[in-house]
C-alpha positions as CSV (number, residue, x, y, z in Angstrom):
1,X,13.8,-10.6,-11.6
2,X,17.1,-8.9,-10.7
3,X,16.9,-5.3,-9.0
4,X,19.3,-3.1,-11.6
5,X,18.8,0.5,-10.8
6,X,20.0,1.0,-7.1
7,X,16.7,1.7,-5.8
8,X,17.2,0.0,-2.7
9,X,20.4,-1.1,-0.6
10,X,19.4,-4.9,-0.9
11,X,18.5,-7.2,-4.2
12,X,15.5,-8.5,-5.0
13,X,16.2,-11.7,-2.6
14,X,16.9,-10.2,0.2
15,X,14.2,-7.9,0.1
16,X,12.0,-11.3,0.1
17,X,13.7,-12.9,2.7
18,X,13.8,-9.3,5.3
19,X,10.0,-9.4,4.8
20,X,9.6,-13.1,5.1
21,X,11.8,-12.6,8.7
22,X,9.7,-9.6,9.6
23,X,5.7,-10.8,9.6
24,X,4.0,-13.9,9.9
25,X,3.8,-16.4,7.1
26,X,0.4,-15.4,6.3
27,X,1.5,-11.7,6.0
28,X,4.4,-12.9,4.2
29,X,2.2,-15.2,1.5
30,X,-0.1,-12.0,0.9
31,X,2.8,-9.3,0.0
32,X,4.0,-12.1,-2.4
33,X,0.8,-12.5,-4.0
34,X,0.2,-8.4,-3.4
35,X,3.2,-8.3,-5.8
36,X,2.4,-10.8,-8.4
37,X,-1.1,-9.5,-8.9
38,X,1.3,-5.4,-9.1
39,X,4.1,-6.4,-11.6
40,X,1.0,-8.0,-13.6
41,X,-1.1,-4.5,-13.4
42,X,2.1,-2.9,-14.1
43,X,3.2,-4.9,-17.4
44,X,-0.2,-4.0,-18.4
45,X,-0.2,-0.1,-17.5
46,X,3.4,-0.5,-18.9
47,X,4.5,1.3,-15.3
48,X,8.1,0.1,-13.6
49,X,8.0,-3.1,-12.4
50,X,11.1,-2.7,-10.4
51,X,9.6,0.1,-8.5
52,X,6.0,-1.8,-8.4
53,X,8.1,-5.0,-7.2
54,X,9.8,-3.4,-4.0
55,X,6.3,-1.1,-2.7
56,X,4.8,-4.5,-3.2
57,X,7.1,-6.5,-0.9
58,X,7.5,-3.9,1.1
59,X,4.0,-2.5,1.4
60,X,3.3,-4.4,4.7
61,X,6.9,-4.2,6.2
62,X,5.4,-2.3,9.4
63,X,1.9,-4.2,9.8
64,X,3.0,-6.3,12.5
65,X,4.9,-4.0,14.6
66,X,3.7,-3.1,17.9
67,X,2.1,-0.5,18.5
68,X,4.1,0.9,20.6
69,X,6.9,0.8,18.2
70,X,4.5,2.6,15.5
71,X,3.4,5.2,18.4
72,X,7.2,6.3,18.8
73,X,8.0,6.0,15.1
74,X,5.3,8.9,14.8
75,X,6.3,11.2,17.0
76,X,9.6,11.0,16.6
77,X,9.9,11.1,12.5
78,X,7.5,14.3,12.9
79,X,4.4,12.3,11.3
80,X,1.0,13.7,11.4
81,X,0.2,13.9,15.1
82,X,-3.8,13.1,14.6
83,X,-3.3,9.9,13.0
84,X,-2.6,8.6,16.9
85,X,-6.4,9.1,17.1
86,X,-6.6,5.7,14.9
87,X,-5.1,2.1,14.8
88,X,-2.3,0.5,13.1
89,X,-4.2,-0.2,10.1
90,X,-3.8,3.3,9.1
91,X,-0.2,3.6,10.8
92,X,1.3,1.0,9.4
93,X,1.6,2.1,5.8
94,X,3.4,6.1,7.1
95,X,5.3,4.0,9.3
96,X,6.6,1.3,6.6
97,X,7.7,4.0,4.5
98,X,9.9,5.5,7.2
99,X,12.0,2.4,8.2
100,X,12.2,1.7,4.4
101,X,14.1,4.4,4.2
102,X,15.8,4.4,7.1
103,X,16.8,0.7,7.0
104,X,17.5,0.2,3.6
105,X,17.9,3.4,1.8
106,X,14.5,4.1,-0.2
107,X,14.4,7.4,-1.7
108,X,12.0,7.4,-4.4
109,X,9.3,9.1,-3.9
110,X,7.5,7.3,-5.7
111,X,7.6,3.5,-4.3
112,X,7.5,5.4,-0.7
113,X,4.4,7.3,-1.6
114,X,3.0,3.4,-2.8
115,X,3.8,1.8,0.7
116,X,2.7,5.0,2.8
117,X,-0.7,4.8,0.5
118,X,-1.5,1.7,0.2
119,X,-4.4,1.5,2.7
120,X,-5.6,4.8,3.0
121,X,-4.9,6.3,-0.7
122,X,-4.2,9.2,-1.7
123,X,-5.9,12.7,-3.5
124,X,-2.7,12.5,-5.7
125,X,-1.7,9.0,-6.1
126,X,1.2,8.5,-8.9
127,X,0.9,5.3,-11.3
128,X,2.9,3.0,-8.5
129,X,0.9,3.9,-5.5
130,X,-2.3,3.3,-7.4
131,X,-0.7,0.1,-8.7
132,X,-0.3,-1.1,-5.0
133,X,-3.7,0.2,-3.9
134,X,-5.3,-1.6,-6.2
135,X,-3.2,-5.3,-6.0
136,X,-3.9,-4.9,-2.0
137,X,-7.3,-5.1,-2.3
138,X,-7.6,-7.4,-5.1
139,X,-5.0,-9.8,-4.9
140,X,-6.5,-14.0,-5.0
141,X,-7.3,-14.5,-1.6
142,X,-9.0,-11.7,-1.0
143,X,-12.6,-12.8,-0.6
144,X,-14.8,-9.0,0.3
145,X,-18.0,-7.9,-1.5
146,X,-16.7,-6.1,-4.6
147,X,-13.5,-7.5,-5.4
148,X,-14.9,-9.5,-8.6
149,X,-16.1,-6.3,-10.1
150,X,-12.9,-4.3,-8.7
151,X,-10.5,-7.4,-10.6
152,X,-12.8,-6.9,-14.0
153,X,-12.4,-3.3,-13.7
154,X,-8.7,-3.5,-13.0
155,X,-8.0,-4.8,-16.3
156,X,-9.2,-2.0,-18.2
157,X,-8.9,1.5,-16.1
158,X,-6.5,1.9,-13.0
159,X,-7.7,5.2,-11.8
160,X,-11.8,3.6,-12.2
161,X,-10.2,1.0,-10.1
162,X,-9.1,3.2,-7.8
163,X,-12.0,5.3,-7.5
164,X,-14.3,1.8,-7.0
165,X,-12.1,0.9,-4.0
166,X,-12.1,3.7,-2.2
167,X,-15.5,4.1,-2.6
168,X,-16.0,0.6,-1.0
169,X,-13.7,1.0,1.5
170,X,-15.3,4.2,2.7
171,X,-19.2,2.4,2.4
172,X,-17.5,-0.7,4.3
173,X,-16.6,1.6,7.1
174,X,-19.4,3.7,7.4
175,X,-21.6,0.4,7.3
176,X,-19.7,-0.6,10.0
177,X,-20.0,2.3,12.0
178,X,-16.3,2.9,12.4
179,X,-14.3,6.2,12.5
180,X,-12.9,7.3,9.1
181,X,-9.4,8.9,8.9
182,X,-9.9,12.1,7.2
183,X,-7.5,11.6,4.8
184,X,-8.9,8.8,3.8
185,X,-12.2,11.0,2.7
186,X,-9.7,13.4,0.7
187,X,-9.1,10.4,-1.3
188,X,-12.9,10.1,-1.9
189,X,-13.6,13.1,-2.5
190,X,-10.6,13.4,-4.7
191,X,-11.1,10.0,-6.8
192,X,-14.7,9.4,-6.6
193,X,-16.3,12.7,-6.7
194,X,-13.9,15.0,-8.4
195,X,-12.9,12.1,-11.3
């Protein structure tokens, strides 16, 4: 697949090849499979593949970053200050987005809402974040309680998918005892109670 519509400053290759540079091979095998399992979701949803191809590679760009990086990156782009509180699992999406656009000149909305998203959703999600949401969690090598049910469910309602993997997400944390980003619960409370 060619890029055609100027979306981003770099084709198609080199957007592989800056992510392939940027994170470990393991990383790097998941966003490829993160985006075969998104451009499949998306011929079926009949949604952009261009746009579901680039906040696929690029959904991870900022997970191996150090925290300190991520840290400064926050403060100094004016991001929400609380989100500190937590780790780089929620940072790293808010913090891809950013150097997306910094680095290679991302403005849609759209695919940046997708990468900033993709972990912690979103009460408003648009067609490509959802997209990405959902081929994060269920791409083939994931391997979590649920994900057979959430790859059935994917092939016949996006937003039911959505609304199944958040609420997993949330009952995998609470389980766990961890501490829940709020905005994480507005996406609950917004895709699984509300819908």
């Amino acid at each position: 697949m060619d890029y055609q519509n100027d979306l981003i400053s770099v084709s198609r290759e080199e957007l592989i090849n800056i992510m392939q540079d940027s994170m470990s091979q393991r990383r790097y095998r998941h966003v490829l499979r993160v985006e075969k399992t998104a451009i499949k979701l998306a011929e079926m949803y009949n949604i952009d593949i261009e746009k579901v191809s680039i906040a696929a590679l690029a959904h991870d760009y900022a997970k191996e970053k150090s925290d300190e990086e991520m840290r400064d990156l926050i403060i100094s782009e004016n991001l929400e200050l609380d989100m500190l509180q937590f780790g780089s699992n929620i940072w790293h999406g808010p913090v891809g987005a950013i150097l997306m656009k910094n680095e290679y000149q991302l403005e849609d909305e759209a695919i940046l809402e997708a990468i900033k998203f993709h972990t912690i959703g979103s009460p408003t999600m648009g067609d490509i974040a959802q997209i990405i949401y959902v081929a994060d969690y269920i791409e083939p090598r994931r391997l979590h309680r649920g994900v057979d049910k959430a790859r059935k469910l994917a092939e016949k309602d996006l937003a039911a998918t959505v609304a199944y993997i958040t609420r997993q997400t949330l009952k995998h944390l609470v389980d766990r005892k961890n501490k829940i980003y709020p905005k994480a619960v507005e996406t609950y409370n917004a895709w699984v109670v509300e819908k």
